[in-house]
Residue, then its C-alpha position, 0 to 999 in steps of 0.5 A: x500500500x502507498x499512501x500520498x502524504x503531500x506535507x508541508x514543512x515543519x514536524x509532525x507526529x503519528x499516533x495510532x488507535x484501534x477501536x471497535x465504532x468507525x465514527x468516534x474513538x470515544x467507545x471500544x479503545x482497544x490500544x492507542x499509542x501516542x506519538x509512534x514516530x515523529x518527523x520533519x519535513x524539510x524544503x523541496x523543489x515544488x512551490x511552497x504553501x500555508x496549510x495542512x494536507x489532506x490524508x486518506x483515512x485507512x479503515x479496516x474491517x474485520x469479517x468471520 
């Protein structure tokens, strides 16, 4: 799987969640970690922007 990021500059963090609704976290948390990784994105060739970057949201179901 490949996932897009197209991040602006500066640093960022991913925290990770399992839980049971597909619509809240409030419910059902089975594990979240905070801050699994951090990095920082630094300048490239493309044009700079202000703002933050859409990101596809990865659902999993589980069937049987």
């Amino acid at each position: 799987m490949h996932i897009q990021l197209n991040l602006g500059v500066g640093s960022y963090t991913l925290t990770v969640a399992v839980h049971s609704d597909a619509t809240t976290h409030l419910v059902n948390n089975y594990d979240w970690w905070d801050k699994v990784i951090g990095l920082q994105v630094v300048p490239g060739p493309e044009p700079p922007f202000v703002g933050s970057a859409w990101l596809p949201v990865l659902h999993v179901e589980r069937h049987g």
